[in-house]
Legacy VTK file of the C-alpha trace (Angstrom):
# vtk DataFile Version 3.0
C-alpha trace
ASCII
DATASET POLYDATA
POINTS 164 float
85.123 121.530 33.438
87.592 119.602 31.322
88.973 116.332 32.756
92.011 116.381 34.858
95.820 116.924 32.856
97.748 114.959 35.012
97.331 110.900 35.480
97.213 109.894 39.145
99.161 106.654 40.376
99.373 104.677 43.454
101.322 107.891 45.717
98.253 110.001 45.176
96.014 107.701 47.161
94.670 107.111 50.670
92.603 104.519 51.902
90.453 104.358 55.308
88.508 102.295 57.092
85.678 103.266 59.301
82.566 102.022 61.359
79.374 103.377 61.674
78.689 105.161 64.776
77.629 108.014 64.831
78.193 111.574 64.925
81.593 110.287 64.938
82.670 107.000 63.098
85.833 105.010 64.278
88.393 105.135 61.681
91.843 104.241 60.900
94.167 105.576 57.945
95.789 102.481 56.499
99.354 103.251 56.428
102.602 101.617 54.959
100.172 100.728 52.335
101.498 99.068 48.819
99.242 101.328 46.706
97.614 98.085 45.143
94.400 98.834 46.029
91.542 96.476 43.582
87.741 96.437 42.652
86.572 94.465 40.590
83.041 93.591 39.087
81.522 96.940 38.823
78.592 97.509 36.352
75.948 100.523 35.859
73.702 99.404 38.535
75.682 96.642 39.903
72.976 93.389 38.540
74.242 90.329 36.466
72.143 90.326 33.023
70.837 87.469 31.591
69.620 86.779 28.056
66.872 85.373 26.867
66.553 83.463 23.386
63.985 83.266 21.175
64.598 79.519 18.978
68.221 80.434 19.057
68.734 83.811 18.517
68.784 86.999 21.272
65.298 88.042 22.268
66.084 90.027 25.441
68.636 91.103 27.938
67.553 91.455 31.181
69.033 92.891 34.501
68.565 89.886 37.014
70.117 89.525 40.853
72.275 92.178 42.295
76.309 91.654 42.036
78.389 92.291 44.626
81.645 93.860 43.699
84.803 92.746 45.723
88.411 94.377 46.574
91.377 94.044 47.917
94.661 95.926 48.801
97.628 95.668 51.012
99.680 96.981 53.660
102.621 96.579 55.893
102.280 94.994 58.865
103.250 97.414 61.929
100.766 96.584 64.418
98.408 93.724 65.179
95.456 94.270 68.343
95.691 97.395 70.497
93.515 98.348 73.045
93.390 102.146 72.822
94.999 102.367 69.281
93.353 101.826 66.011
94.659 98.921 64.058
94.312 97.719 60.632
93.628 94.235 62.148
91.154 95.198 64.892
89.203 97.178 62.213
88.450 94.149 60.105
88.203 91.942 63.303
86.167 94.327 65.420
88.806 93.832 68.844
91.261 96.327 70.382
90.131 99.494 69.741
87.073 99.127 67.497
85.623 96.400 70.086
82.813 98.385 70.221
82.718 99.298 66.339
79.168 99.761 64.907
78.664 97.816 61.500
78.091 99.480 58.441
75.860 96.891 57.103
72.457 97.217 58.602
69.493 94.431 59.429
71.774 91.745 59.553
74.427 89.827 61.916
77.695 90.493 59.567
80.257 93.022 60.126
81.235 95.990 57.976
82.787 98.590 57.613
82.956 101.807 54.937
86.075 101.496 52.786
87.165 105.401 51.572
89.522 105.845 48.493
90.445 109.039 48.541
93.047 110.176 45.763
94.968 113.860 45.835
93.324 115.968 43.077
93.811 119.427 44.345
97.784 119.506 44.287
97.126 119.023 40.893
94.735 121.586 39.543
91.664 119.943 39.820
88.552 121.257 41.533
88.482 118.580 44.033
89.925 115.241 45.361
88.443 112.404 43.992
86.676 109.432 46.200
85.901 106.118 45.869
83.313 105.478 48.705
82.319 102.052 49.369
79.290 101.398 51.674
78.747 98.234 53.808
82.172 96.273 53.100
82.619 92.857 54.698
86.426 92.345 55.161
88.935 89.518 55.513
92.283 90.295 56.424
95.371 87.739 55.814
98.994 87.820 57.731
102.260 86.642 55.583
105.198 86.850 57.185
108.492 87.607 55.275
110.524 91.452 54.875
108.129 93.337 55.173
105.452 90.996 57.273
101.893 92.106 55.057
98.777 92.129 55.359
96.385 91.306 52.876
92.960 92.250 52.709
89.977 91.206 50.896
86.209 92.824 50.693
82.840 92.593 49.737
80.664 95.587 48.774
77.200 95.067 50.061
75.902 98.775 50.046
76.723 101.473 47.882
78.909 102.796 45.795
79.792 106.484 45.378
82.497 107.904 42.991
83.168 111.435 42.754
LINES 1 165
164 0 1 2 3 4 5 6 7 8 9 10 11 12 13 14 15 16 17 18 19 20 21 22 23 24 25 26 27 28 29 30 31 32 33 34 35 36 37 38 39 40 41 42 43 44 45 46 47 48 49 50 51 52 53 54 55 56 57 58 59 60 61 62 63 64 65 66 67 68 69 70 71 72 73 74 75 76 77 78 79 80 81 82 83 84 85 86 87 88 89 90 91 92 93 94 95 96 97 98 99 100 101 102 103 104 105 106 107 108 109 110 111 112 113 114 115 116 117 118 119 120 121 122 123 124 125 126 127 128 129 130 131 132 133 134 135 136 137 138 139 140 141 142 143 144 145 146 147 148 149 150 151 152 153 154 155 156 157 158 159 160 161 162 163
């Protein structure tokens, strides 16, 4: 299959946020997005390498601790807590409507939720959409007012990582 003919940009994306209960995870669809979306530090197997000399000169490389990509993106502010309707800021603050969320990142006391990049393939002539899964995301979420008011949101990737 050759590689895709046409470049994507930031209309052909689609982010969304989403818990982890189950069979049916709590989501939202982040809209009025800028289409900035961000990651940053990604490496084959996601572990900081360290080298080792021998008097001076390179003996070894070695893979050492686990890094932790982060992200971030933004969106226009239309909403902030709702009690029946899924909101951008009760996502990442687990009130209103995801209250009851389930986090994404297990044995531990931190909240997080499943970050999905999903970018429009198909309408092009590819196979298939591509994705951008990211597993166990801790997320912070900042308010600015101004014209628009924005969010902006920052994350953590503590589980995996799945591009297709």
């Amino acid at each position: 299959m050759p590689i895709s003919a046409v470049v994507k940009n930031f209309r052909d994306g689609t982010i969304t946020l989403s818990d982890a209960t189950t069979p049916t995870p709590l989501s939202v669809i982040v809209q009025y997005e800028a289409g900035d979306f961000s990651i940053t530090g990604l490496s084959e197997s996601n572990t900081e390498t360290t080298t080792y000399l021998d008097r001076g000169d390179l003996g070894s490389v070695r893979k050492t601790s686990r890094l932790f990509p982060t992200f971030s993106f933004t969106a226009h502010m239309t909403d902030l807590s709702d009690a029946t309707n899924k909101t951008l800021w009760d996502a990442v603050n687990k009130t209103g409507a995801f209250a009851a969320a389930v986090s994404g990142i297990t044995s531990s006391d931190v909240y997080g939720l499943k970050v999905l990049l999903a970018v429009e393939g198909t309408n092009f002539g590819d196979p298939t959409d591509h994705t951008l899964e990211l597993n166990g995301c801790h997320l912070t979420i900042d308010f600015s007012e101004g014209d628009p008011n924005s969010f902006s949101l920052n994350g953590t990737v503590y589980g995996t990582i799945v591009a297709v």
